[in-house]
PASEBA-1860 file (N, C-alpha, C; in nm, 3 decimals):
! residues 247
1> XXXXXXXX> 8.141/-5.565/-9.735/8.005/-5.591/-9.687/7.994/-5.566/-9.538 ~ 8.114/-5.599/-9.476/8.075/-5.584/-9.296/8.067/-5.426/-9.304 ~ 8.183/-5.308/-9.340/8.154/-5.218/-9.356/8.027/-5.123/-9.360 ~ 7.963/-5.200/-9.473/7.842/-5.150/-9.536/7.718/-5.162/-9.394 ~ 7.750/-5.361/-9.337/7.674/-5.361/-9.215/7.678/-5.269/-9.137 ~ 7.803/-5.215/-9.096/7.843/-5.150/-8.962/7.778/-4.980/-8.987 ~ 7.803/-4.973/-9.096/7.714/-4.852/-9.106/7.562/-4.821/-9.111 ~ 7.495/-4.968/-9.172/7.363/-4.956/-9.130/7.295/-4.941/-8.995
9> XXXXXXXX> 7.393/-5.055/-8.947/7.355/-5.082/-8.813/7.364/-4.956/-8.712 ~ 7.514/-4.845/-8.778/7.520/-4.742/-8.684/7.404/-4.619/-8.710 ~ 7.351/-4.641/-8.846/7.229/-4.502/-8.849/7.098/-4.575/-8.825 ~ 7.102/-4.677/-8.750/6.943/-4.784/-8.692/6.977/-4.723/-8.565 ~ 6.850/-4.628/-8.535/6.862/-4.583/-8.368/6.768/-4.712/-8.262 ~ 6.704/-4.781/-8.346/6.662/-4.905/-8.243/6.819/-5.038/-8.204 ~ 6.909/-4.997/-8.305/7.016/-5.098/-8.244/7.138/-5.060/-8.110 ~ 7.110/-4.885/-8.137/7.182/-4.850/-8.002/7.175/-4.917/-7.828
17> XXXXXXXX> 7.028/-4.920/-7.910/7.012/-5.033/-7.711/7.101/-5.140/-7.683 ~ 7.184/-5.216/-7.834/7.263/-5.330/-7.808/7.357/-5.321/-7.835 ~ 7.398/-5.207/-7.807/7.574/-5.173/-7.847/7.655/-5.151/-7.733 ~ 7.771/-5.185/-7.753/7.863/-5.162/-7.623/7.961/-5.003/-7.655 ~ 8.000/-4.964/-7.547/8.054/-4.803/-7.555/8.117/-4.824/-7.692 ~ 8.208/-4.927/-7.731/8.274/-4.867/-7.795/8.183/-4.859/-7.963 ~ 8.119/-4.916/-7.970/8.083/-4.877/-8.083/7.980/-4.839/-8.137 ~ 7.886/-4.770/-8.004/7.814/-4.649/-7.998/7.901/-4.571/-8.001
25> XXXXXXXX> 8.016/-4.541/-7.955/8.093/-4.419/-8.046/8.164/-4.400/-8.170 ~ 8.181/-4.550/-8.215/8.210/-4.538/-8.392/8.083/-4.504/-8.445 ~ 7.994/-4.528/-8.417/7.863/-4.525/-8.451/7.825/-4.375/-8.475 ~ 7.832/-4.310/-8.344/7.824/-4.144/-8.365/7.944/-4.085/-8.450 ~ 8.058/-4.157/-8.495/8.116/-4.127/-8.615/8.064/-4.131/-8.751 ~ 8.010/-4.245/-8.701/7.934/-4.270/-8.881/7.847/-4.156/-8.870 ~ 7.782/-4.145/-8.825/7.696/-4.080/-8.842/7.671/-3.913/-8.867 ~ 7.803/-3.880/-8.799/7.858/-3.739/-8.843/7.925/-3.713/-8.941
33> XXXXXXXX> 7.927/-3.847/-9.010/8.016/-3.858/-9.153/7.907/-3.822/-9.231 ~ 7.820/-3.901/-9.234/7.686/-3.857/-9.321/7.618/-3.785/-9.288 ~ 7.595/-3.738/-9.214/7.535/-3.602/-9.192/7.610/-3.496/-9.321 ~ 7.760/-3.483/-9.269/7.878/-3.377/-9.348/7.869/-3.404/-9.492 ~ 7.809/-3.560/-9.487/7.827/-3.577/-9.654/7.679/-3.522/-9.740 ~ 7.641/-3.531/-9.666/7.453/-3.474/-9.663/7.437/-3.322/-9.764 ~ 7.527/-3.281/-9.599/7.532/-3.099/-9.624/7.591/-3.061/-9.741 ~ 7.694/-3.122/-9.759/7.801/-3.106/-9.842/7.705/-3.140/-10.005
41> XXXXXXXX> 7.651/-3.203/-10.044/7.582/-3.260/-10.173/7.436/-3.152/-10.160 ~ 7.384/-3.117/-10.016/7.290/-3.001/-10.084/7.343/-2.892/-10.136 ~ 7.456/-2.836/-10.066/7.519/-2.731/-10.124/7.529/-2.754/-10.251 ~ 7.600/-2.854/-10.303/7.664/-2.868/-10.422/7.531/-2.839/-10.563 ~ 7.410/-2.939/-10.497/7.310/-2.900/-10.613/7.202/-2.770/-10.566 ~ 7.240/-2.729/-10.463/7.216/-2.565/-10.477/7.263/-2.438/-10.549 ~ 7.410/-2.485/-10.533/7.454/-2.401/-10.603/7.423/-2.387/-10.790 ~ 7.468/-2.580/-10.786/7.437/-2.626/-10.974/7.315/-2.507/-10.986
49> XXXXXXXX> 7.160/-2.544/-10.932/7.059/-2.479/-10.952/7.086/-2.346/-10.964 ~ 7.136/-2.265/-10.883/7.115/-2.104/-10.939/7.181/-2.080/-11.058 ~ 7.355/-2.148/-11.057/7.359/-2.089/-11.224/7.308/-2.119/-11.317 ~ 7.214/-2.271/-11.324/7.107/-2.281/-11.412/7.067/-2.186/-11.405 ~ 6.980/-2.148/-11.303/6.863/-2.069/-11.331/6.944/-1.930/-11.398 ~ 7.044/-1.830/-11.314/7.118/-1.766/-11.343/7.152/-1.726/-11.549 ~ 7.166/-1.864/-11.552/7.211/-1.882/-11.716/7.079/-1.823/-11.803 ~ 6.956/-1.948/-11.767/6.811/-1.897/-11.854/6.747/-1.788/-11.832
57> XXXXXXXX> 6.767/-1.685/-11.708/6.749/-1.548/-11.702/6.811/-1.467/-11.761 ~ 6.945/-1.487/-11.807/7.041/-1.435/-11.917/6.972/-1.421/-12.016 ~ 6.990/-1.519/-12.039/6.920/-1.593/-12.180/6.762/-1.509/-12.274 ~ 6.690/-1.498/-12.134/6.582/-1.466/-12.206/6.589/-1.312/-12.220 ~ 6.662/-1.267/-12.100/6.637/-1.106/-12.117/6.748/-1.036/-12.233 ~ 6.864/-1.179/-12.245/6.926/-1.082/-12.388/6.773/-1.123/-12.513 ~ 6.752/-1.244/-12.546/6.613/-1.263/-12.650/6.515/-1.124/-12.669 ~ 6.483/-1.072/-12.491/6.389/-0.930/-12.479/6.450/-0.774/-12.576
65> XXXXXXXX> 6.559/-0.797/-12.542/6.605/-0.724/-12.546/6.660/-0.705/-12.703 ~ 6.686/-0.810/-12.780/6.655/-0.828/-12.962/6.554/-0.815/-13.020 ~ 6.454/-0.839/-12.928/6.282/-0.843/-13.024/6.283/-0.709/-13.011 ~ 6.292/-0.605/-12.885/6.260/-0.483/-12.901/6.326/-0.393/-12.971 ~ 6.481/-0.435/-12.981/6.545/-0.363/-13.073/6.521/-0.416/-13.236 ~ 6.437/-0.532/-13.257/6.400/-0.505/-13.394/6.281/-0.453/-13.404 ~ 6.184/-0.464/-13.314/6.064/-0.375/-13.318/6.063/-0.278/-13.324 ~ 6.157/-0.178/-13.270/6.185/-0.100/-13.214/6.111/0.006/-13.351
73> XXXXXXXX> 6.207/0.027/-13.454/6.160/0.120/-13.569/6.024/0.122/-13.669 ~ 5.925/0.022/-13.597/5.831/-0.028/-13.620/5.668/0.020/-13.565 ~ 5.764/0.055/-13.453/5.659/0.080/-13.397/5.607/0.287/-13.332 ~ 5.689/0.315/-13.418/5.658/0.475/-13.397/5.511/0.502/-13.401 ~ 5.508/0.475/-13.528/5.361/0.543/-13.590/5.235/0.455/-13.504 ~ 5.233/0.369/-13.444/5.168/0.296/-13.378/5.175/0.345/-13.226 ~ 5.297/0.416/-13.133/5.282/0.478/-13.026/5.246/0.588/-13.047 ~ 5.228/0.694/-13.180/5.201/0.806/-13.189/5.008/0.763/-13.170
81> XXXXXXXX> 4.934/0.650/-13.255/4.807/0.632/-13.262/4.751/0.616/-13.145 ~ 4.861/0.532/-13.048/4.779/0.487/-12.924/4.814/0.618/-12.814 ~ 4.898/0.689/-12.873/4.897/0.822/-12.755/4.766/0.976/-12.832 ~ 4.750/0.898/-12.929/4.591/0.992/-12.947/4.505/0.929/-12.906 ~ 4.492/0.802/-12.929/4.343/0.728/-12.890/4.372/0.759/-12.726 ~ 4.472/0.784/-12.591/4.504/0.810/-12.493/4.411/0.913/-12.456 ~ 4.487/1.018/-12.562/4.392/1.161/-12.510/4.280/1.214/-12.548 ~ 4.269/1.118/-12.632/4.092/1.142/-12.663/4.002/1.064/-12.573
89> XXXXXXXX> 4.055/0.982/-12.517/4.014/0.872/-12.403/4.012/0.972/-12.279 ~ 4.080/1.012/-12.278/4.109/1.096/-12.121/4.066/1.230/-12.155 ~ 3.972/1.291/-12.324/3.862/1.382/-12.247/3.755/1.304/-12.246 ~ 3.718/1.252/-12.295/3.597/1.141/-12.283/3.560/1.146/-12.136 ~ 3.631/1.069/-12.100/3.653/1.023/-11.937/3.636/1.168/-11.863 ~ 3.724/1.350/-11.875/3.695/1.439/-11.821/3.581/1.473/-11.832 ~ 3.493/1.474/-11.942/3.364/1.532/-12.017/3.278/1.418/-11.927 ~ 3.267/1.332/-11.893/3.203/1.230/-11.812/3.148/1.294/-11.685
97> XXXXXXXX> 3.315/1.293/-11.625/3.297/1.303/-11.535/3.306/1.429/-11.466 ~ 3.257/1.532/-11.548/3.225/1.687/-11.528/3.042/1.668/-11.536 ~ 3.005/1.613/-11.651/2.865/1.588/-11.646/2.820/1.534/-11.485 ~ 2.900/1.469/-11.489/2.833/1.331/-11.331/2.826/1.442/-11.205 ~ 2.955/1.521/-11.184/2.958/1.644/-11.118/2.799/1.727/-11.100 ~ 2.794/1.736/-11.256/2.692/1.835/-11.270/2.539/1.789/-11.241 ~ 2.532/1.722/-11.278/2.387/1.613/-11.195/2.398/1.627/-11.055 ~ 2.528/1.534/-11.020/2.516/1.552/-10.856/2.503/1.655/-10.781
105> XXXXXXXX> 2.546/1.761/-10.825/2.541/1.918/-10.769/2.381/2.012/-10.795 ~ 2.350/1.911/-10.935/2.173/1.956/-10.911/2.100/1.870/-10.875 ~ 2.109/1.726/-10.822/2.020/1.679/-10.701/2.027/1.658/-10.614 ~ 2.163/1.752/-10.483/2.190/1.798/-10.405/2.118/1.924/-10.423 ~ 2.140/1.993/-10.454/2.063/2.156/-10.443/1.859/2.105/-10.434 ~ 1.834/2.028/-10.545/1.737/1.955/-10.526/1.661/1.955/-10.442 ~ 1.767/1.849/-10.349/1.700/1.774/-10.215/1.698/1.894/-10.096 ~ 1.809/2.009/-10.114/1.806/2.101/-10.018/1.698/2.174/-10.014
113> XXXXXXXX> 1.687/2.162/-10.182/1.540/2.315/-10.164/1.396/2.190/-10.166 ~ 1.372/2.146/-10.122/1.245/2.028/-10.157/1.222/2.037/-9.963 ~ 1.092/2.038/-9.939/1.049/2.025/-9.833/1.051/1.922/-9.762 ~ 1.127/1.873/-9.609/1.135/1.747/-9.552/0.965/1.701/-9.534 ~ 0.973/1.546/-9.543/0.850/1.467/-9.568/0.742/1.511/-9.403 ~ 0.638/1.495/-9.375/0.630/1.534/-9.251/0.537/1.402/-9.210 ~ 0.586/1.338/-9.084/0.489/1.234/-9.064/0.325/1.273/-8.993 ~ 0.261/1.153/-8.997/0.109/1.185/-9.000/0.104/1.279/-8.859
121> XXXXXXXX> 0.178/1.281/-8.732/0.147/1.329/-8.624/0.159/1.476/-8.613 ~ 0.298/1.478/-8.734/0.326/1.684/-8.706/0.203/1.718/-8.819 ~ 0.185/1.668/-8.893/0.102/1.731/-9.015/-0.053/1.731/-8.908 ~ -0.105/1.655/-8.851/-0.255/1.651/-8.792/-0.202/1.779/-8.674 ~ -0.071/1.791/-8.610/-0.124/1.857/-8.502/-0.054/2.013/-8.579 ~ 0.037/1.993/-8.677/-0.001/2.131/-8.719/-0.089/2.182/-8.831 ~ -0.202/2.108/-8.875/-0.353/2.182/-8.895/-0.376/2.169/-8.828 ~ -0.412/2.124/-8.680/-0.507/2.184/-8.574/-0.456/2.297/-8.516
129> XXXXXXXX> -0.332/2.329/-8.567/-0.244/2.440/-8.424/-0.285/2.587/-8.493 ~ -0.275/2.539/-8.645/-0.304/2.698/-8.730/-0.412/2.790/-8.692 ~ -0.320/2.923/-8.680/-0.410/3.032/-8.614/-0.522/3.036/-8.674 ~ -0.638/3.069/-8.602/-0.777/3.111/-8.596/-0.842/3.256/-8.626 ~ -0.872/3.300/-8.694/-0.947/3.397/-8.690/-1.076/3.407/-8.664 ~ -1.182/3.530/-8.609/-1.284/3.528/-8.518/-1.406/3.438/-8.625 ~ -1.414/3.518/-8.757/-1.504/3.442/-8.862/-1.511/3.324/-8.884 ~ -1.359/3.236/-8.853/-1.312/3.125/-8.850/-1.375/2.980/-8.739
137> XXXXXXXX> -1.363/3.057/-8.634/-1.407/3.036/-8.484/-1.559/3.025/-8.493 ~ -1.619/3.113/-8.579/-1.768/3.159/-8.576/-1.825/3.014/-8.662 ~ -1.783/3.005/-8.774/-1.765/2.939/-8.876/-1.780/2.786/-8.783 ~ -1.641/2.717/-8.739/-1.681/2.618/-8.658/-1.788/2.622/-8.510 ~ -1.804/2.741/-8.488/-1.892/2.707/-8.356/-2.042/2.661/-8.447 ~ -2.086/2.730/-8.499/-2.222/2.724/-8.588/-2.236/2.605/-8.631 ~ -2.114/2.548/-8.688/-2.160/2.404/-8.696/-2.221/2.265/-8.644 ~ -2.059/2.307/-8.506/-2.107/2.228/-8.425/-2.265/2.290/-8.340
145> XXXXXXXX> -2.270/2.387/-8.320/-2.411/2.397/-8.257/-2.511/2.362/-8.342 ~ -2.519/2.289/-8.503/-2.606/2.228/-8.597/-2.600/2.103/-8.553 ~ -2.497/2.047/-8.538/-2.478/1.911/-8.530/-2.542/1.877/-8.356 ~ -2.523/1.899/-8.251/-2.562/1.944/-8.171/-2.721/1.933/-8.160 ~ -2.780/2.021/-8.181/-2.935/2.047/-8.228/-2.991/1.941/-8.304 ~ -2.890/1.865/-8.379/-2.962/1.728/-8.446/-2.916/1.606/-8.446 ~ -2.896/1.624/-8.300/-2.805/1.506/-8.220/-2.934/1.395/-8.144 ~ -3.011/1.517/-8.106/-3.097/1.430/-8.081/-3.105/1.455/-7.870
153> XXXXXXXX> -3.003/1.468/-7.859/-2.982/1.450/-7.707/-2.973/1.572/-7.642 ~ -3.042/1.682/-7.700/-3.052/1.852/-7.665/-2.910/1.927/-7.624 ~ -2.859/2.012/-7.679/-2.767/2.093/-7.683/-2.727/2.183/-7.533 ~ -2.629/2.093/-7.509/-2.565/2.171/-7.361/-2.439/2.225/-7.398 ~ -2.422/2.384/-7.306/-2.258/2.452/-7.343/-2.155/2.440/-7.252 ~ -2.073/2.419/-7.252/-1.939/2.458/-7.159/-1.860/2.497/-7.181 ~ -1.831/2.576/-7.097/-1.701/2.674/-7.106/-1.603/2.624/-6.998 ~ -1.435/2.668/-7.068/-1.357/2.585/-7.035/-1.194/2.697/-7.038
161> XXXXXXXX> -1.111/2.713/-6.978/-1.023/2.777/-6.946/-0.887/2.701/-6.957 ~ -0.814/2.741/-7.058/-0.667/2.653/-7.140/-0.551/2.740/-6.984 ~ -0.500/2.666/-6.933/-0.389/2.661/-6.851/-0.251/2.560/-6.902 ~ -0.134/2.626/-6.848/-0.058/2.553/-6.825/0.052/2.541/-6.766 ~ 0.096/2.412/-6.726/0.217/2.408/-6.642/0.369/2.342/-6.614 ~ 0.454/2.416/-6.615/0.607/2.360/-6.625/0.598/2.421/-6.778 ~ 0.745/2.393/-6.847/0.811/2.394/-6.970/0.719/2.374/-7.112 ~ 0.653/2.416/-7.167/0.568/2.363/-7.244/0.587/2.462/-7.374
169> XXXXXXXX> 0.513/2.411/-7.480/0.542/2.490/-7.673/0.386/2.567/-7.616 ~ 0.388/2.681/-7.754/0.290/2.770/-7.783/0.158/2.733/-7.689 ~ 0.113/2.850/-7.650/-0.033/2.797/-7.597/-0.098/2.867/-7.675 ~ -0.096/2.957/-7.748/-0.195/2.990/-7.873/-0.230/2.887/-7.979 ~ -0.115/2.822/-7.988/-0.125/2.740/-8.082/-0.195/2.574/-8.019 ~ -0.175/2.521/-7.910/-0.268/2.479/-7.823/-0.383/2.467/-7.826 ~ -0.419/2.647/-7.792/-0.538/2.648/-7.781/-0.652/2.703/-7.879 ~ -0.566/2.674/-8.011/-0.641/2.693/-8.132/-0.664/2.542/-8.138
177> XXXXXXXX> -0.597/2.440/-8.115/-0.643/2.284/-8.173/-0.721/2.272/-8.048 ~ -0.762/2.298/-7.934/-0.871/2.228/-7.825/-0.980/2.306/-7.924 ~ -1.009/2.389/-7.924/-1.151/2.482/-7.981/-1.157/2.380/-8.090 ~ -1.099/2.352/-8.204/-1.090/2.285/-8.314/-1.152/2.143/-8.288 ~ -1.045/2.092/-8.155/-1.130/1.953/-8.145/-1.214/1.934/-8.067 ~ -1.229/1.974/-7.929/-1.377/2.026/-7.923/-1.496/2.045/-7.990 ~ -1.510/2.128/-8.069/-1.631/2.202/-8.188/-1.594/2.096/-8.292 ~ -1.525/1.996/-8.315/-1.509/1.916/-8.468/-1.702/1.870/-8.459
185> XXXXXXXX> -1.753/1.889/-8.603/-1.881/1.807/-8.603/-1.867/1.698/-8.609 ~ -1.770/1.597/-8.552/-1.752/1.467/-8.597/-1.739/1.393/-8.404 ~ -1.735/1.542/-8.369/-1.694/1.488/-8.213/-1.792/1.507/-8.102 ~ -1.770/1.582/-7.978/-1.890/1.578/-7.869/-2.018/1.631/-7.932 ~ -1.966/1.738/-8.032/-2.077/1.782/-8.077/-2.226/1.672/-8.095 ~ -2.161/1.565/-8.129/-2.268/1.476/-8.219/-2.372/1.412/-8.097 ~ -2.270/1.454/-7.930/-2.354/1.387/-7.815/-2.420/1.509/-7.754 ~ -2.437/1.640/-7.866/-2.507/1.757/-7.791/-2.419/1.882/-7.728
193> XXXXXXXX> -2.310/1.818/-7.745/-2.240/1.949/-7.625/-2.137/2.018/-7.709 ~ -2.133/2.173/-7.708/-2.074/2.257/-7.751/-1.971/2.289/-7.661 ~ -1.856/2.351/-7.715/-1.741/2.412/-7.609/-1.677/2.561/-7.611 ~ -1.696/2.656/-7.571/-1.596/2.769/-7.568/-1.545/2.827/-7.431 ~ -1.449/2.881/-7.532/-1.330/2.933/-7.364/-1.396/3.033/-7.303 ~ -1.381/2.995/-7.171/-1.399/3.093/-7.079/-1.392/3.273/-7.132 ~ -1.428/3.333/-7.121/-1.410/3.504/-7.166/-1.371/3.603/-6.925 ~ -1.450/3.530/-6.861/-1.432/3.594/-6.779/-1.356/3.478/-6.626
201> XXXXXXXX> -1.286/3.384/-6.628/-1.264/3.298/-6.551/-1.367/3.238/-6.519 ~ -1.440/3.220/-6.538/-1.558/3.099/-6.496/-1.521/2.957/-6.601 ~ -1.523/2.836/-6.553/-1.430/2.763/-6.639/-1.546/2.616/-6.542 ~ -1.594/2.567/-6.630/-1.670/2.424/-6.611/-1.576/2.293/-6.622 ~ -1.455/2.307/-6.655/-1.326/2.274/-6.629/-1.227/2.311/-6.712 ~ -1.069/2.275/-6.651/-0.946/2.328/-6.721/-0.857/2.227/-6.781 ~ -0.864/2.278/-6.904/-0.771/2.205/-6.977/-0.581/2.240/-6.980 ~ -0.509/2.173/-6.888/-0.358/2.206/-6.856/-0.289/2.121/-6.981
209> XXXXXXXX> -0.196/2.218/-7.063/-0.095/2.155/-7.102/0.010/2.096/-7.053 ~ 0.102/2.012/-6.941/0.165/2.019/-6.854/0.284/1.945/-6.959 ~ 0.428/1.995/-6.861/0.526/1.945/-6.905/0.509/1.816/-6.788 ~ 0.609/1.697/-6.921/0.554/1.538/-6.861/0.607/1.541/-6.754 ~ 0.722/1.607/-6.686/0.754/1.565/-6.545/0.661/1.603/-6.413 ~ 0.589/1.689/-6.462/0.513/1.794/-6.366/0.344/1.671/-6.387 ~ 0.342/1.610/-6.412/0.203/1.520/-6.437/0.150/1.426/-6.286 ~ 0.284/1.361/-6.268/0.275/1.274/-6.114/0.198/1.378/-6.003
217> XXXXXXXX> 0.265/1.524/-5.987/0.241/1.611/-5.927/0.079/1.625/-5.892 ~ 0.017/1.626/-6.005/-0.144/1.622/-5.989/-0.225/1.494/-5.905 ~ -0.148/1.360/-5.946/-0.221/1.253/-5.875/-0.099/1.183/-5.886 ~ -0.142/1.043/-5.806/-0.077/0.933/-5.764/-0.127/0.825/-5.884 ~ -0.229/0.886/-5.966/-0.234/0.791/-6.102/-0.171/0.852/-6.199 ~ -0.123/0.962/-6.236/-0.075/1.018/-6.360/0.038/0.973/-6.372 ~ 0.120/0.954/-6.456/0.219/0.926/-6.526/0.300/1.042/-6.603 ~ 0.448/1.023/-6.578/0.524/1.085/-6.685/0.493/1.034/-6.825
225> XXXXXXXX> 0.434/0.949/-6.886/0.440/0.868/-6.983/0.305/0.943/-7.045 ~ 0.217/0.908/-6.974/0.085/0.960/-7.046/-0.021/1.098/-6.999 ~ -0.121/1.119/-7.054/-0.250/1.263/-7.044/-0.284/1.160/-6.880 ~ -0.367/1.251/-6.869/-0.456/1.204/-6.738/-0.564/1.301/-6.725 ~ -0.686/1.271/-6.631/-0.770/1.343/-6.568/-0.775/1.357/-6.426 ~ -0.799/1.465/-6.290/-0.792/1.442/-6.202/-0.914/1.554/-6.183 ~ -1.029/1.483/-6.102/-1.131/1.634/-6.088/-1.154/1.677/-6.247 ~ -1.166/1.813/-6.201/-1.181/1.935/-6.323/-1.092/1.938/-6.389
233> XXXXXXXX> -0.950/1.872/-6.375/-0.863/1.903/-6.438/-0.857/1.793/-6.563 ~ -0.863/1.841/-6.682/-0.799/1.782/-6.811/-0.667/1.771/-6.863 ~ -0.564/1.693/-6.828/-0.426/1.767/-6.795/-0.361/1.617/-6.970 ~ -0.327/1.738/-7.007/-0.241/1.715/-7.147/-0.081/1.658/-7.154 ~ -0.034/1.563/-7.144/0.117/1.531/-7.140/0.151/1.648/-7.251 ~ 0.235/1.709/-7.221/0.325/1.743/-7.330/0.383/1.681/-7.445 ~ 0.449/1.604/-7.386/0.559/1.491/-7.480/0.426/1.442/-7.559 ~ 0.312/1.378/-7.518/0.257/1.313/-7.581/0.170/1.370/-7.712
241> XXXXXXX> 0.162/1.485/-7.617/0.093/1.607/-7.724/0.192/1.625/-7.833 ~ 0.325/1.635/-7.833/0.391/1.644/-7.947/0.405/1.541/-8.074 ~ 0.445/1.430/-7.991/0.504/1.339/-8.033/0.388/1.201/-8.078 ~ 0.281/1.171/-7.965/0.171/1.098/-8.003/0.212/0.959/-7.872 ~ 0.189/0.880/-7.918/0.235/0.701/-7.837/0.295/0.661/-7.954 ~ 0.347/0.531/-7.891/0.374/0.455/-8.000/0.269/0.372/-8.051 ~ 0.145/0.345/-8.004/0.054/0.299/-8.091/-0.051/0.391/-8.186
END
């Protein structure tokens, strides 16, 4: 029993505070005893454990290895069925996926030959841009000079001279949509006033297409951003002319 004490007492690390040298160093004996005896007993049921385990891995893979050798002659005619149902599976699956090919390759070609959607701004400014012919021209002036005449507010003309300046797209095409919106019967016309271009430079004012950087240039109110007026001048942003605002 003292034994048994002396060893409790030596693995109690709160009793070291009351021990004298010497038996704080029996103490770190004991204690390296059990430690060794520790190590020594995990090993031992480490090892037990693997040849268990060792043994029932035996075990089952000889069992595997009897079922298949009695299956074994059993099962021919059954790998011959499932290696047809295989390849009839795998044209199935080719025939699929040759069809899927074939769709995708005609609504790709599809989408190539199909015309991109056009938003409301290119579609309005290209019917106004489409060339004019003289009958055409004749056609809208006559109108508006009807509408005009039964406006009420007596029919005045002006003539007007298409310029432009810096970097800018078509001015034919330009200056087929001013005549257009100008002469619309829906527009000045309805306050009396008709419009055609100048024929000899005489110009009651000028309508400039300008590229947007070249706009400031005219006044200290114009903007790269937007159209402006300065004087006689009717001066057209570019950008805006293409593209519109964002409102």
């Amino acid at each position: 029993m003292k034994r048994i004490r002396t060893i409790l007492r030596a693995l109690d690390p709160k009793a070291a505070a009351t021990m004298s040298r010497r038996e704080r160093t029996e103490a770190f004996r004991i204690r390296r005893s059990v430690v060794a005896w520790i190590l020594a007993l995990c090993v031992i049921v480490s090892c037990t454990s693997c040849s268990v385990h060792a043994v029932l891995v035996n075990a089952v893979l000889n069992g595997h290895a009897k079922t298949a050798q009695i299956g074994n002659s059993g099962t021919h005619s059954e790998k011959t069925d499932q290696s047809a149902k295989a390849e009839k599976k795998s044209q199935q699956s080719e025939k699929k996926t040759q069809e899927s090919s074939e769709t995708k390759d005609a609504k790709a070609s599809a989408e190539e030959t199909a015309e991109p959607q056009e938003d409301a701004v290119t579609k309005a400014l290209r019917e106004q841009s489409a060339a004019l012919m003289d009958d055409q021209k004749s056609e809208i002036l006559a109108k508006a000079q009807q509408t005009a005449q039964n406006s009420g507010y007596g029919m005045v003309q002006y003539h007007y001279c298409v310029v432009t300046n810096g970097e800018v797209g078509s001015v034919e095409d330009f200056s087929n949509a001013v005549f257009r919106i100008l002469n619309s019967e829906h527009g000045w016309a309805r306050a009396g006033a008709i419009f055609e271009p100048s024929t000899d430079g005489n110009c009651d004012f000028d309508i400039v297409l300008a590229q947007a950087s070249t706009l400031p240039t005219f006044s200290s109110v114009c903007s790269e951003q937007y159209s402006c007026r300065v004087g006689n001048n009717v001066i057209i942003n570019d950008d805006r002319w293409n593209s519109g605002t964002d409102v």
